[in-house]
N, C-alpha and C positions, 0 to 999 in steps of 0.2 A: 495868724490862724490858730485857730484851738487843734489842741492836739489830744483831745478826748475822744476816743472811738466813734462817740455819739456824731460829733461835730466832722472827724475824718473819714470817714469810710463812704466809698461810693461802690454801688452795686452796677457791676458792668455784665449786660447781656451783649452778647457776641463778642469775650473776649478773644476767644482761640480765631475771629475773624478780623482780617486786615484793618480796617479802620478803628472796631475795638479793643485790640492790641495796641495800639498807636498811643490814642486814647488813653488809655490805662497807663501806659508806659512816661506821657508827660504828667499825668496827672500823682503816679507814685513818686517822680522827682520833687513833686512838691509835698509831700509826706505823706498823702493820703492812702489807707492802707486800700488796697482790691478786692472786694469780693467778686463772684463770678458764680452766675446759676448755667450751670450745663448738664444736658445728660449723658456727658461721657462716661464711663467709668472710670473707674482712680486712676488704672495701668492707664489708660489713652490720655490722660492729662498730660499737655507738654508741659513743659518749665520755662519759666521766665526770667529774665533780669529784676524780676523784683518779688515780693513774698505774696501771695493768693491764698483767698482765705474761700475755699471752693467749698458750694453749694450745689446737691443733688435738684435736678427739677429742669422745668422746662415752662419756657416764657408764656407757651399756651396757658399752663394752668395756673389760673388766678392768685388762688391761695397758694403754692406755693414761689409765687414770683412776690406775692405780699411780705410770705416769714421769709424772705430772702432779702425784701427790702428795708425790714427791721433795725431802727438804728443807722441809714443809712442817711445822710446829707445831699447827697448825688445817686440818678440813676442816668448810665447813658444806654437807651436805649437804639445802640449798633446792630441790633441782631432784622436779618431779611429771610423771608423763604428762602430754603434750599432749592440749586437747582432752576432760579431764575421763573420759577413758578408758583401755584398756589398763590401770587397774592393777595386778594381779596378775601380769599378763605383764610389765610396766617396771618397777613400783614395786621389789617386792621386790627382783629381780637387781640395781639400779642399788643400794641401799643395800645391799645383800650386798660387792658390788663397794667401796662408801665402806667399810666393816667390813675388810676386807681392806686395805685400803691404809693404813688407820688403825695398823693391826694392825703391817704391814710397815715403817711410818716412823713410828710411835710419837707417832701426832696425837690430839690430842682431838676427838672428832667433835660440831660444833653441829644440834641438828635442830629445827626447829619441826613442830612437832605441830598435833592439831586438835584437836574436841570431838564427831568420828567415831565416837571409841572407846565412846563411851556413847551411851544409847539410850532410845526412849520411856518405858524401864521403870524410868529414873535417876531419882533426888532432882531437884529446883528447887534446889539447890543440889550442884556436883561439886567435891571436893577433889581430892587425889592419893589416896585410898585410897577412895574409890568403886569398889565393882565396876566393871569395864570387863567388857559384856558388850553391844557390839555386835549387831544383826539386821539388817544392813545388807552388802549385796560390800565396797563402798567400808570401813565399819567395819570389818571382821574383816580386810580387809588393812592398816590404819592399827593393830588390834591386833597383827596378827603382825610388820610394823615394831618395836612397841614389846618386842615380846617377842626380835625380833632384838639388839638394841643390849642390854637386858638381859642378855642371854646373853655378849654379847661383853666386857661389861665385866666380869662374874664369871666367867667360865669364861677368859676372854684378857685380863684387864687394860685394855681400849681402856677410855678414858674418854670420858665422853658427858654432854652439857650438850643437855637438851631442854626446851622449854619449850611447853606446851600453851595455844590462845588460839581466841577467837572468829571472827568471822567478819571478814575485812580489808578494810579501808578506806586510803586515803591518798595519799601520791603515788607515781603510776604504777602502780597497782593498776585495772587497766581490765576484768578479767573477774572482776568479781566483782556480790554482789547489791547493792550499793551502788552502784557503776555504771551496773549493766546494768539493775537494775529501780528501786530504790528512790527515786535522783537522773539516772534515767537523760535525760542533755541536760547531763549539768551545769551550767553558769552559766546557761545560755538554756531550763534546764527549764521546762517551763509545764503541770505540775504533778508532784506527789510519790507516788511507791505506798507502801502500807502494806503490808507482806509479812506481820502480824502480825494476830491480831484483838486490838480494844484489852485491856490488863490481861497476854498474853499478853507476859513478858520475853525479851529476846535480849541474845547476848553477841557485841560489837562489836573490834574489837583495832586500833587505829591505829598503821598498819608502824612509822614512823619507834620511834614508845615501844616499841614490841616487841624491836625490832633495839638499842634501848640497854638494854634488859634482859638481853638476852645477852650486850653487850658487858662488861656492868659483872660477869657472872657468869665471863667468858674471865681479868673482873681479877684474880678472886682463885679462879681452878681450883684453882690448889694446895690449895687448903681445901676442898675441895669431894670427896665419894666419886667414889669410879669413875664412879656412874651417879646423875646429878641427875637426875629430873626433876618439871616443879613446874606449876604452872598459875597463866596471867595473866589478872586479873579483866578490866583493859582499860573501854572506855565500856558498863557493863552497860543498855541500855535497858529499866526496869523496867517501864514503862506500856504498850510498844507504840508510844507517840507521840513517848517522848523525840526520836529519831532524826530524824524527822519534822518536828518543831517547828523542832529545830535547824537544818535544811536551808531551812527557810522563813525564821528569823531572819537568814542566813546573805546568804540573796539578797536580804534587805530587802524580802518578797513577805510577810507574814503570811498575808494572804487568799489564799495561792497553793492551788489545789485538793488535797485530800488522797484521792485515790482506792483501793481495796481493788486489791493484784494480783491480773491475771486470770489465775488458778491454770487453768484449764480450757482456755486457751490451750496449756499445757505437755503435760495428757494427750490433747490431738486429737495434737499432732503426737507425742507420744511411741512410737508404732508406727515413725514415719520416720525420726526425728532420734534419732539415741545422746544425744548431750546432753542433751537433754528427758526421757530416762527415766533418765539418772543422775541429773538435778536433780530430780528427783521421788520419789527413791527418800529423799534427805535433806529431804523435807519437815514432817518430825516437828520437827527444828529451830525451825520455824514456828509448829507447831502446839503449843507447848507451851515453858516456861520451863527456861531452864536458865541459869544462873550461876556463875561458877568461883571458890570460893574460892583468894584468893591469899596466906591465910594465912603457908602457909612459905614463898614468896617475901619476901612483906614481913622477913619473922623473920632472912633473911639479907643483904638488901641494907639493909632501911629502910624503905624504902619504893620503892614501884614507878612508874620511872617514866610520867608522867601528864601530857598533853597536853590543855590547854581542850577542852571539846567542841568549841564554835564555831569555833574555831581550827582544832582537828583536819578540822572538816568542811569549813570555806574553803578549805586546803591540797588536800583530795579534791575538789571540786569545780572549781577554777579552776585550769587547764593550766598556765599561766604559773608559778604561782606553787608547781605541783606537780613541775615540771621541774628549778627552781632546790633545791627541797626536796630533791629526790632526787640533785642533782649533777649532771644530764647536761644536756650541749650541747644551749643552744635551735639 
């Protein structure tokens, strides 16, 4: 790999977030230096395991997401509405804006995907050639993303490395249902919710293995069409309880309480809270399996990278060791 600025540098929106962190973190192992547009100011910048070459601005506005992508080889475009809202109004423009600049400086754009795009009405098992037909706000704007970058890589040549995955866990992933509901106390839980009723599967994605899956796909773009995109199996919890278990062998708690989430908590306050009525609108997730073939992933790399559960879930669970995980200054 060239080690000219020109040919190294990828411009990461949403680094200071879980998966663009990740991100970042595999891809500066492989010498590539980090840029990063935020509008934090200097003091609120954390610090990383590796050197950040930080830029003023914000992914809404065009021209300054274009001089930020100046020189860059890579854009991954990690960054989501704050707040689990706005999308339609943010989502789209900001990746419209990444499309553009890709376009303009001739980057490849990384995107992690979700499993939005499909719907109660999907197989127990989703490939890459599942209908994707969303009944969902959140879905049909996660469709129209995918139908953006498609177009731009047949119609404009951008290339595009996306990869679709479950629901995240890991370090520095703190708004998420792993967190918030499932292990929520982490080390000092006192006890565990089951977001699942038992037998019903979910599909789990641990950041760190996600982020070396695209890293390892950046290795060999060249081989790679205009427009990859592919789906990560990730920790599929088949029974419902996997997840569960793991978190209880984890804290050395076996008999630690396993209680049902309180789902009816979500629609009292869903009239007040925006939050509560976008989380409730993806609760099909819950209520029903779904698993992602990763077939042609494996077909291309090997196999996929793949983190112990228990392991995976120690690292999400205990701060310290989710800090160092991720690179940043305790």
């Amino acid at each position: 790999m060239s080690t000219s600025p020109s040919a190294s540098t990828v411009l990461v929106l949403g680094l200071t977030g879980a998966i663009g962190g990740a991100i970042a973190k595999a891809l500066a192992r492989r010498g590539f230096i980090i840029r990063a547009l935020t509008r934090r100011p200097a003091a609120e910048r954390p610090s990383f395991g590796f050197p950040v070459e930080w830029r003023d601005g914000d992914a809404r506005d065009a021209a300054a997401l274009r001089l930020a992508a100046e020189g860059a080889s890579l854009i991954v475009h990690g960054v989501n509405p704050p707040g689990y809202a706005r999308w339609r109004e943010d989502a789209l423009p900001m990746l419209a804006n990444s499309i553009a600049a890709a376009k303009a400086v001739g980057a490849t754009i990384v995107f992690p995907g979700n499993v939005y795009v499909y719907s109660s009405a999907s197989p127990a098992v989703a490939s890459e050639t599942t209908p994707r037909q969303p009944t969902t706000r959140k879905g049909q704007v996660r469709l129209e993303m995918e139908e953006m970058l498609e177009q731009a890589a047949r119609e404009h040549g951008v290339r595009v490395i996306a990869i679709r995955a479950g629901d995240f866990f890991g370090p520095g992933v703190t708004n998420s249902w792993f967190a918030q509901a499932l292990a929520k106390g982490g080390m000092a839980a006192t006890s565990v919710q089951r977001l699942t009723r038992p037998g019903i599967g979910h599909a789990w994605a641990y950041v760190p293995d996600l982020a070396e899956a695209f890293a390892q796909f950046v290795d060999i773009r060249a081989d790679l069409p205009n427009y990859t995109m592919l789906n990560f199996a990730g920790h599929y919890d088949a029974t419902g309880n996997d997840m569960t278990d793991a978190v209880r062998r984890v804290l050395g708690r076996p008999d630690l309480p396993v209680k049902p989430f309180p789902w009816i908590i979500l629609w009292l306050a869903a009239p007040f809270v925006g939050f509560m009525r976008e989380a409730i609108e993806m609760r099909w997730l819950w209520k029903q399996s779904l698993a992602l073939d990763n077939t042609r992933l494996v077909g291309l790399l090997g196999a996929e990278p793949h983190t112990r559960l228990d392991e995976a879930v120690r690292t999400a669970l205990d701060p310290a060791i989710a800090r160092e995980s991720q690179g940043l200054a305790a």
